[in-house]
C-alpha positions as CSV (number, residue, x, y, z in Angstrom):
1,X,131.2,-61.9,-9.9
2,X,132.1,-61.4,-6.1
3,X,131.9,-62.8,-3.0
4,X,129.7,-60.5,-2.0
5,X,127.0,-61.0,-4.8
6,X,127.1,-64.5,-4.0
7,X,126.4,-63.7,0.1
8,X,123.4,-62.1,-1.2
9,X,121.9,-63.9,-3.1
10,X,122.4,-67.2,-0.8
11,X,120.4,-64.6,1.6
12,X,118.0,-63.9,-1.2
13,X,117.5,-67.7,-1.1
14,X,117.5,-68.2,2.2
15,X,114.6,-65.3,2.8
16,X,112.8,-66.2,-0.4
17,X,112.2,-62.2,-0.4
18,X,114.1,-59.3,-1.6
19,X,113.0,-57.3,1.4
20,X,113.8,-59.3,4.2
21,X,116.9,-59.9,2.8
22,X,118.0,-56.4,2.2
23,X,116.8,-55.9,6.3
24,X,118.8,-59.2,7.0
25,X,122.2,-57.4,4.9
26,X,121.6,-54.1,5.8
27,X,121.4,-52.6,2.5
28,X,118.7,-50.7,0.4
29,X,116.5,-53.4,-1.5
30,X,117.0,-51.2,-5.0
31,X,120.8,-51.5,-4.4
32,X,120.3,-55.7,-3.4
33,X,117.8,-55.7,-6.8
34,X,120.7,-53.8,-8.9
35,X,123.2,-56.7,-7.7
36,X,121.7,-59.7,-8.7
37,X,120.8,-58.5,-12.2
38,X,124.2,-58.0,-12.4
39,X,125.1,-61.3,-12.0
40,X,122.3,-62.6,-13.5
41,X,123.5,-60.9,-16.5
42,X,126.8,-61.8,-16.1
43,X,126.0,-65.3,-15.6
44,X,123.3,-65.5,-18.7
45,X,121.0,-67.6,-16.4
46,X,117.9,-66.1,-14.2
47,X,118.8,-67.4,-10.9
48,X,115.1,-66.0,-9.1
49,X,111.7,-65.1,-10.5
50,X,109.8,-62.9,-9.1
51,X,106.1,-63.4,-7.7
52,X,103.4,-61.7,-5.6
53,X,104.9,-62.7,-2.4
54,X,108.3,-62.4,-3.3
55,X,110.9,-64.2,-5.4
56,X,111.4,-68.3,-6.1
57,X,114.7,-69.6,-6.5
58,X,114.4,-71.2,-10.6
59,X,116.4,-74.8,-11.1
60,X,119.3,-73.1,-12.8
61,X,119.6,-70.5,-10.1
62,X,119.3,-73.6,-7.0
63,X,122.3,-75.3,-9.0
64,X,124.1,-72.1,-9.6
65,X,123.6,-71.0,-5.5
66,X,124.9,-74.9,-4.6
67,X,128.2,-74.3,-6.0
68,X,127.9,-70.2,-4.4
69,X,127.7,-71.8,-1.1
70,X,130.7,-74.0,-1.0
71,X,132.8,-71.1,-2.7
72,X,131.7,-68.6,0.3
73,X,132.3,-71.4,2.9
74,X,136.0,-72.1,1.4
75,X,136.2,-67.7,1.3
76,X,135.2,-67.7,5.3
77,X,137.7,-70.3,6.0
78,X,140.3,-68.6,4.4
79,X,140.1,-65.0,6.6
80,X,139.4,-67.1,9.5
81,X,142.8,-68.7,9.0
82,X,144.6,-65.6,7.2
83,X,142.8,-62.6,8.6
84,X,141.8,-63.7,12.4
85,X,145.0,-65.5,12.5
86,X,145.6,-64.2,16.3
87,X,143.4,-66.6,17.7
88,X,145.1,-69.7,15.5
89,X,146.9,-72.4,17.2
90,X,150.4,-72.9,15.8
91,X,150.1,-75.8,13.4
92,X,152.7,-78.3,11.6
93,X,152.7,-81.2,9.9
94,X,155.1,-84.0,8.3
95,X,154.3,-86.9,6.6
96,X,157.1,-89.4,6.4
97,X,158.4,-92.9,5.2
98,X,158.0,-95.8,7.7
99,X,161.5,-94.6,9.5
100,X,161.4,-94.5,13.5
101,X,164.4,-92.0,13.8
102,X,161.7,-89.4,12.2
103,X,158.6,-90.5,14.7
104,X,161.2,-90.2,17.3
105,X,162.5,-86.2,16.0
106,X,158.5,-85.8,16.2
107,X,158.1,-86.4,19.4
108,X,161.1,-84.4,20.8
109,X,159.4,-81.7,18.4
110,X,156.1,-82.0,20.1
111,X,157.8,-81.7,23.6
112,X,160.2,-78.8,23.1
113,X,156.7,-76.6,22.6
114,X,154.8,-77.2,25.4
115,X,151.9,-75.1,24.7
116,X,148.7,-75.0,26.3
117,X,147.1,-75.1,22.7
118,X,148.7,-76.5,19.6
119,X,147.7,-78.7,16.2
120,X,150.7,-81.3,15.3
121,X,149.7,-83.8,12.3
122,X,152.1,-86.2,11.3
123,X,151.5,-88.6,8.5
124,X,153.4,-92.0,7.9
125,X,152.5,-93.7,4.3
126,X,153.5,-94.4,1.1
127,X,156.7,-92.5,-1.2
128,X,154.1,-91.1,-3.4
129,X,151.8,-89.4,-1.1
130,X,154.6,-88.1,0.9
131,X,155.6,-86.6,-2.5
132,X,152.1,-85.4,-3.0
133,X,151.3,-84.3,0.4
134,X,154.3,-81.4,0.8
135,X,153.6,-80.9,-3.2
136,X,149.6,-79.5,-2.1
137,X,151.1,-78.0,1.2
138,X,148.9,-80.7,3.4
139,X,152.4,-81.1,5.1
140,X,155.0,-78.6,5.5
141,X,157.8,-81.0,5.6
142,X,158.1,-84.9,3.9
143,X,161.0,-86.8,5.3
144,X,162.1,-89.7,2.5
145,X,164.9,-91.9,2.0
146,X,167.0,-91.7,-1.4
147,X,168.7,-94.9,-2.6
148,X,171.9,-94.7,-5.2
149,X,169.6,-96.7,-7.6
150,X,166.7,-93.9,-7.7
151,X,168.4,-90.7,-6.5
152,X,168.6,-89.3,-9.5
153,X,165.4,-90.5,-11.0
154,X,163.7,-88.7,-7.5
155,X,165.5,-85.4,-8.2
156,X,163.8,-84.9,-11.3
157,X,160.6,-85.7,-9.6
158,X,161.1,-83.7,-6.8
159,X,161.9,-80.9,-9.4
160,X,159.0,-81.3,-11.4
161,X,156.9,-81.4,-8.5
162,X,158.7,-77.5,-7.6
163,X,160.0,-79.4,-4.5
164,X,163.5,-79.1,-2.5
165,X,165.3,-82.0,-1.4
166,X,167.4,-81.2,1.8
167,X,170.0,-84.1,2.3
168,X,170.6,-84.8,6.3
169,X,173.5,-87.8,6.3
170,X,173.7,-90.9,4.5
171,X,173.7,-94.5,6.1
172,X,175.0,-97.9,4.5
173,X,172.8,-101.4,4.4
174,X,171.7,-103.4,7.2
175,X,169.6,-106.6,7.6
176,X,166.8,-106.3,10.5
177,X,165.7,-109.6,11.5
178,X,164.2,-110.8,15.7
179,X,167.0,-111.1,18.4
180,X,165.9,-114.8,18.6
181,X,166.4,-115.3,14.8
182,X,168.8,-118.2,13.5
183,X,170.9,-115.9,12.0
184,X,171.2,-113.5,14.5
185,X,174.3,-114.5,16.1
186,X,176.1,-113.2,12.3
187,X,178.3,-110.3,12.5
188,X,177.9,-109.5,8.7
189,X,175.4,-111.2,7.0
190,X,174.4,-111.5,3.1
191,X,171.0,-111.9,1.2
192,X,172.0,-115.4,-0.1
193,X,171.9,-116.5,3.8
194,X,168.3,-115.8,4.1
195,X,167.0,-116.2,1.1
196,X,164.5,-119.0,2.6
197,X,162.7,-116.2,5.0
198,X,160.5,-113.3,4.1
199,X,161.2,-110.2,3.2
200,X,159.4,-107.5,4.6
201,X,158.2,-104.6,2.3
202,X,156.5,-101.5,2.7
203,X,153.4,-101.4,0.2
204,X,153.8,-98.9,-2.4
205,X,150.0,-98.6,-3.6
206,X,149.5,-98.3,-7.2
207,X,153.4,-97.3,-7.7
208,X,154.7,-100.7,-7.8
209,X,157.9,-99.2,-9.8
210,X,161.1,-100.1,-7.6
211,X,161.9,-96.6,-7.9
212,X,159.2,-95.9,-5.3
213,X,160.5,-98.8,-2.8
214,X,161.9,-97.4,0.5
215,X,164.3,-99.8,1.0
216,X,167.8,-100.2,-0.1
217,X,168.8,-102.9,-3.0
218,X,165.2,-102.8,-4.6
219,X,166.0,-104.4,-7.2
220,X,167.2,-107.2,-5.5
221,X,164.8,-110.6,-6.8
222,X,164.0,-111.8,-3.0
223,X,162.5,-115.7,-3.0
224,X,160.0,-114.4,-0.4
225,X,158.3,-111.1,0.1
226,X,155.5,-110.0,2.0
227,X,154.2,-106.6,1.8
228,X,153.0,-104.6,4.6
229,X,151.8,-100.7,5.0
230,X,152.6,-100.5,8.8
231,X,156.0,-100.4,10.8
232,X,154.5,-102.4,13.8
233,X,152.7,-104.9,11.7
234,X,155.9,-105.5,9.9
235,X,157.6,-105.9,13.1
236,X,155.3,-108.6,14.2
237,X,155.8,-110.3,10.9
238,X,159.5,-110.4,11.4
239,X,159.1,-111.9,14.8
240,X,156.5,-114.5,14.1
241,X,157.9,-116.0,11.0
242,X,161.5,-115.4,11.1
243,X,161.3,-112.5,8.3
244,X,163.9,-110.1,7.6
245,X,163.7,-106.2,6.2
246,X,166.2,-104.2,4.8
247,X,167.2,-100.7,6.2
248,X,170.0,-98.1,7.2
249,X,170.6,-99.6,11.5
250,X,167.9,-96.3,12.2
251,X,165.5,-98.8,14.8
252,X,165.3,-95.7,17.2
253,X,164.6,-97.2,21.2
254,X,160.7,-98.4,21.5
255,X,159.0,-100.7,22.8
256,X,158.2,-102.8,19.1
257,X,162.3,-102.3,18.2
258,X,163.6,-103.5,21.4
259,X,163.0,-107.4,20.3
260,X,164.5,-106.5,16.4
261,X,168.8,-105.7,15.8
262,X,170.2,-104.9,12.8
263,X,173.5,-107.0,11.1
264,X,175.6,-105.7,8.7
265,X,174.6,-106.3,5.1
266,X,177.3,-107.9,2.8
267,X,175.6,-106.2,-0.2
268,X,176.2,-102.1,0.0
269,X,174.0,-99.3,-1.1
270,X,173.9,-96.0,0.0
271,X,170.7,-94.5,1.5
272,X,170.3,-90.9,1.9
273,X,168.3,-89.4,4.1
274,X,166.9,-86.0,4.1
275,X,163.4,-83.5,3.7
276,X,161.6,-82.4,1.1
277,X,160.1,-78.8,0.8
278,X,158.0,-76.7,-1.0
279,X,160.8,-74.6,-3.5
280,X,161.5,-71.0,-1.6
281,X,158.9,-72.1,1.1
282,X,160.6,-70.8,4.4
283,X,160.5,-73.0,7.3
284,X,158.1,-72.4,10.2
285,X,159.9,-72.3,13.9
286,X,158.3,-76.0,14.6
287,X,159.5,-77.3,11.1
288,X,163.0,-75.8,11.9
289,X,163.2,-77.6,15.0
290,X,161.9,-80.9,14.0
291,X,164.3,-81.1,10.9
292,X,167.1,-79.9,13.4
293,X,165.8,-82.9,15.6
294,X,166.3,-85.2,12.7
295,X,169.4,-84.6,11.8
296,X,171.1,-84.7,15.4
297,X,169.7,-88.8,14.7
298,X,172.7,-89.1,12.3
C-alpha cells in the first residue's frame, strides 16, 4: 500500500469513473485499473464495482477510503512542514508550571526575535501534561520545579518517559501571602502561624499523588486548602481571603504580584528548578535563548 494508491483511488471516488480520473491524475486508465487491484488484493476487500457508467464506491471500500483520506491529509501536512519548510515561520513552544520567572524568560524570548512572522505557543498547566506535552514533542521545552521529597521519584519518570532534566539553580522556601496580610509584617514566618488561613494549591487533575504537587513541603497536612488551576485566580484568592501559597521568592514584577511578598519560611525544602527535554533532542536557536533567559532569573 502507498500513498499514492490511496490519492487514486480518493480520485476514483471522487470522479465515480476510472476515466476521468486517470484525465484528472494524468496517467493511462489501464495503469490507474492495474493499481487499484493491487490494493484491492492487498487489502482482500473490493473497494469499487464496476457498472455501465462507470464504477460505485461498495460500503467496505467508503469505510476503507475514510480512513485513506485522513492518512493522505496527515502525508500532505507532513511535506508541507518538512519538505516546503522555506516558507515556515520559526515555531517554539514551552509549556510550564504556574512559575512567573518562566512567563517572564518568555516574553524577553518573544522580544529578542522581532520577526515580521513567527508562531510562539506557550502552555501553563498541570505537572503531568507538562511531562506529557515535551514527551509527544507538542512542546519543545517543559520548565518544572523538583522538590527534595519527589526528585528522585521524577528522575525515574523523566527517564522512563526518554526525557532530560536540565537543572538551572535551586531556591529555598518562602510563604506568599497580600502586603496587607496580618502576618505580613513577619521577617521569618512558620506554617503553624497561619494554619487558620488557606492554602493555595495548584490543581493537579486526576494526579492527586503529592509527588505531582508543585509546591514545596507537600506533604505538609494544611488545616485549609483551596485548589486552584490559574496563577491570577490564585492571586485574587490570596488577596481576598487572607490565603497564603508556598513557593521559592520567584514573584517576577507584574501587575497581579505587585500586591503579593514573600517571607521566609521556617520550614526548609529545597526546590530545583530546571527544563525538561526530549533525550538527544538538540535545542532550537529560540529554545536556546529562552532557557538562557531562564536561568539569568536565578
Amino acid at each position: 500500500m502507498t500513498i499514492l494508491q490511496l490519492k487514486y483511488i480518493i480520485a476514483i471516488d471522487e470522479e465515480c469513473s476510472m476515466r476521468r480520473a486517470a484525465d484528472r491524475l494524468y496517467v493511462s486508465q489501464p495503469g490507474l485499473s492495474s493499481a487499484v487491484r493491487d490494493l484491492e488484493n492487498e487489502l482482500g476487500i473490493q473497494i469499487f464495482e464496476r457498472v455501465h457508467n462507470g464504477v460505485v464506491t461498495t460500503a467496505a471500500g467508503a469505510s476503507f477510503i475514510a480512513y485513506a483520506r485522513s492518512a493522505v491529509e496527515q502525508f500532505e501536512k507532513v511535506e508541507e512542514k518538512y519538505l516546503n519548510s522555506k516558507n515556515e515561520k520559526p515555531t517554539f513552544s514551552v509549556s510550564m508550571q504556574h512559575y512567573t520567572i518562566a512567563v517572564n524568560a518568555f516574553i524577553e524570548t518573544v522580544k529578542e526575535y522581532d520577526l515580521e512572522e513567527y508562531q510562539f505557543h506557550i502552555r501553563e498547566t498541570q505537572t503531568s501534561e507538562v511531562i506529557e506535552d515535551v514527551k509527544t514533542l507538542r512542546s519543545e521545552v517543559g520548565v518544572i520545579a523538583l522538590s527534595d521529597f519527589n526528585k528522585s521519584t521524577f528522575r525515574k519518570i523523566f527517564a522512563d518517559a526518554s526525557l532530560e532534566f536540565t537543572e538551572l539553580f535551586t531556591r529555598n522556601t518562602y510563604l506568599y501571602l497580600s502586603k496587607h496580610h496580618p502576618l505580613a509584617d513577619k521577617e521569618t514566618i512558620s506554617l503553624d502561624d497561619v494554619k487558620d488561613y488557606p492554602c493555595m494549591v495548584f490543581d493537579q487533575g486526576d494526579n492527586t499523588s503529592f509527588y505531582y504537587r508543585e509546591e514545596a513541603l507537600a506533604t505538609y497536612d494544611y488545616k485549609k486548602v483551596i485548589s486552584t488551576n490559574e496563577r491570577a485566580t490564585s492571586i485574587e484568592l490570596m488577596l481576598g481571603l487572607n490565603g497564603y501559597a508556598v513557593g521559592a521568592a520567584m514573584l517576577g514584577d507584574s501587575l497581579n504580584t505587585s500586591e503579593i511578598k514573600a517571607i521566609k519560611l521556617n520550614e526548609e525544602e529545597n526546590l530545583t528548578f530546571g527544563y525538561i527535554t526530549r533525550k538527544g533532542a538538540a535545542l532550537s536557536k529560540m529554545a536556546q535563548t529562552f532557557v538562557q533567559k531562564l536561568s539569568e532569573k536565578s
